[in-house]
N, C-alpha and C positions, 0 to 999 in steps of 0.2 A: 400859254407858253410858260417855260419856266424860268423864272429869273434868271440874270445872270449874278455869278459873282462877282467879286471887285475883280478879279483874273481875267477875268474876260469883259470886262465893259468898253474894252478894246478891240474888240474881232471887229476887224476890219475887211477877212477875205475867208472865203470858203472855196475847197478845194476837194475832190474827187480822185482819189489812187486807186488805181489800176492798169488795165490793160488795155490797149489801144482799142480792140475791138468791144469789147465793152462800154468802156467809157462813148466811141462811136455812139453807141446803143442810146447814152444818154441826152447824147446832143440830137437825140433825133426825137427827142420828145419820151421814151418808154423809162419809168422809175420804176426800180424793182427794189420789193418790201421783200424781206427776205426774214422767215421767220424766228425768232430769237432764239430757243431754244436751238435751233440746227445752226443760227450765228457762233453761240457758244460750242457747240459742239466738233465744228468743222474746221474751226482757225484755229493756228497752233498756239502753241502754250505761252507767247509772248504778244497774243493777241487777244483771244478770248479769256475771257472770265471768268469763272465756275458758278463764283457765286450773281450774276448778273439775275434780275427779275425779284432775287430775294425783296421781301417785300418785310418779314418779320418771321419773330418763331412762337411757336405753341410751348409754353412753360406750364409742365405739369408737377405739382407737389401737395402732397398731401390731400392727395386728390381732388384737389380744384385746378382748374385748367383757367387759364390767365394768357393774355394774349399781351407781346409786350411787343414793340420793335426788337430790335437785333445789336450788339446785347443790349438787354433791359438796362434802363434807366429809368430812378424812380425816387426824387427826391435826392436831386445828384449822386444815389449812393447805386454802385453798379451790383445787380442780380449775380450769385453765380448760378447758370441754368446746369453746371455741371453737375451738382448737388441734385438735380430735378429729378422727377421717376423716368420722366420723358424730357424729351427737346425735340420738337419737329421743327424744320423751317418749312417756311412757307412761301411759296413760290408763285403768286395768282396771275402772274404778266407771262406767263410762258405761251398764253394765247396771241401773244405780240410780234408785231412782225417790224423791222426796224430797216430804214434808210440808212448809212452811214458817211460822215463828212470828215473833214478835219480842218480846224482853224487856225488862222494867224494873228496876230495883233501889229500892230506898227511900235510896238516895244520891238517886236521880234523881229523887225525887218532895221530895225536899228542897232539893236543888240546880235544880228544876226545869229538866233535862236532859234528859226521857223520851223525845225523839225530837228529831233534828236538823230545823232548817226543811226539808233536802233531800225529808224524809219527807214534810211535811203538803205541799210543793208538789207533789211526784205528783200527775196527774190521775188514774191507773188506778184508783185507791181513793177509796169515799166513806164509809165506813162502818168499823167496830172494833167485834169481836165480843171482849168483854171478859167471861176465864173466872175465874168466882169460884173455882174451886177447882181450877187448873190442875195441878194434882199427880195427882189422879181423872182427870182429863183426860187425865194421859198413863199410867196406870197404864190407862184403858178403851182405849187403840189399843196400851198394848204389848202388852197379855193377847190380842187380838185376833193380835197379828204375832212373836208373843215365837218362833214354831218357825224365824223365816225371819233370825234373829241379828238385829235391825236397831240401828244405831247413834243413841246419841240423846245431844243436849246442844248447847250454846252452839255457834256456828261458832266456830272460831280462827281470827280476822283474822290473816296474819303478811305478811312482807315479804318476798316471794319472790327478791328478789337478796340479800335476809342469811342468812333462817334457814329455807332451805326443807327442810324432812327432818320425818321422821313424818309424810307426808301423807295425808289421806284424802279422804273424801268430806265429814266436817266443817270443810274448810279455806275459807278463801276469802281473797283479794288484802287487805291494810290497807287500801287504795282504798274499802272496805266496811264500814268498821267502824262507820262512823251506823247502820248496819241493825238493830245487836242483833239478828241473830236466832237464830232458837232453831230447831234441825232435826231430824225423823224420818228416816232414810233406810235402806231396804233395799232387797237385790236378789231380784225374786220370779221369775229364771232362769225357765225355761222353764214353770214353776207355777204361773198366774196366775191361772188359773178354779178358786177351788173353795169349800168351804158359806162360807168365812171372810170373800174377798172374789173381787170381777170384775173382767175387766179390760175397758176399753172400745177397744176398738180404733180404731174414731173418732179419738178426741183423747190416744189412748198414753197412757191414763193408768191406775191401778187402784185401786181403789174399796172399799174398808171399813164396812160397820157398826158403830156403835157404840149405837145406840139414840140416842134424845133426847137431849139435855143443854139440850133449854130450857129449865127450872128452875132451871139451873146456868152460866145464862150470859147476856148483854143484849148488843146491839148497838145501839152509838151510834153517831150522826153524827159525823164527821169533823169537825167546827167545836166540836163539843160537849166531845168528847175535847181538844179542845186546850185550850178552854177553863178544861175540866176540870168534872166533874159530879158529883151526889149519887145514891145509890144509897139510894131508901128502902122500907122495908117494905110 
C-alpha cells in the first residue's frame, strides 16, 4: 500500500459516486477494474487526467539516452529536457486497470468540506454508495487481488512542473485535487480470466466478486448526501 500523506492520515470514510444502478451492482458483490488508459480517455476534461500512468521521460542529448523522472531532478538543479534531441514519456502502467473511491476526513465533516461544489455539479452521478466499514471493504477486494501486487491509497495530487518524480499510477495533476480520491489499481497482464475474476471484453474492463456487502453499505441520493443524513437502526 501506499503511504498516506499527513492530508490524509484522517480518512475516515470512503464513498462511491455514481448511479443507482451501478453502485446497486456494487453492493451486490461485482467490482469492476476499469482500464486506465480508457479511465483517462472517456471522463471529461474536469475528471480525467492526460498525463495519469506517466511513470517518467526518455532524455536524449548528445546522444546518450538518460532515463530521468519527470522533470529531471538531479542534484536539486532542474534538467531542461526542452534542450534535448528527444523527450519521450513514458507511460509503462497503461496496462492498469483501476477501481475508483473518494474520501473524507473528519476535518471535512467539521470544516464541512467533504466535497467541492465541482463534485455535486457533475451530472454523471446521482447517487453515493456510503460504506460503513470501508476498511472490510477494502481488506474483501485485496484478499480477492492481493497475488496480482495491486497498489492501493489516496491519489497524490502533485504539480507536475515542480515535483514530478516517484510517479506511479497513484499520481495525478493538483488540477485534481477536489476529487479525494481513493484508488485500487493493478495490472492483470495477460491473466485475466480465472476462478477470482473476469474480464469483459465489451467494455475492457474486469470484474471481481466480493460477495454482498448490502448490509454493509446504503446508497444515498446525491441532494441527500449533501445535505447531509441520519443513518438509523
Amino acid at each position: 500500500m501506499q503511504d498516506s500523506t499527513s492530508e490524509n492520515d484522517n480518512i475516515i470514510n470512503l464513498v462511491k459516486l455514481g448511479k443507482s444502478k451501478y453502485l446497486q451492482d456494487i453492493q451486490n458483490g461485482r467490482i469492476r477494474f476499469t482500464r486506465l488508459e480508457k479511465y483517462k480517455n472517456i471522463e471529461n476534461k474536469n475528471i480525467g487526467d492526460i498525463k495519469e500512468g506517466l511513470e517518467s521521460i526518455v532524455h536524449i542529448d548528445n546522444n546518450i539516452e538518460i532515463f530521468y523522472s519527470h522533470p529531471s531532478i538531479e542534484n536539486g538543479k532542474q534538467i531542461n529536457v526542452t534542450k534535448s534531441i528527444k523527450s519521450v514519456e513514458n507511460f509503462p502502467n497503461n496496462n492498469y486497470y483501476v477501481f475508483c473511491m473518494a474520501y473524507f476526513s473528519m476535518n471535512d465533516i467539521i470544516n464541512n468540506t467533504i466535497f467541492d461544489e465541482k463534485i455535486y455539479n457533475e451530472e454523471k452521478w446521482t447517487d453515493v454508495l456510503y460504506l460503513f466499514n470501508p476498511k472490510e471493504f477494502l481488506l474483501k477486494i485485496c484478499e480477492k487481488i492481493k497475488n496480482n501486487y495491486p497498489m492501493v491509497g489516496p491519489v497524490r495530487y502533485i504539480n507536475y512542473n515542480e515535483s514530478q518524480h516517484n510517479l506511479n499510477v497513484l499520481n495525478k495533476s493538483i488540477d485534481y485535487k477536489y476529487q479525494k480520491e481513493y484508488r485500487i489499481a493493478l495490472n492483470f497482464l495477460d491473466n485475466k480470466n480465472t476462478d477470482l475474476f473476469k474480464y469483459d471484453t465489451k467494455n475492457d474492463t474486469v470484474i471481481i466478486d466480493i460477495g454482498s456487502i448490502e448490509s454493509e453499505s446504503i446508497i444515498v441520493p446525491k441532494d441527500d448526501f449533501y445535505k447531509g443524513f441520519i443513518i438509523r437502526d
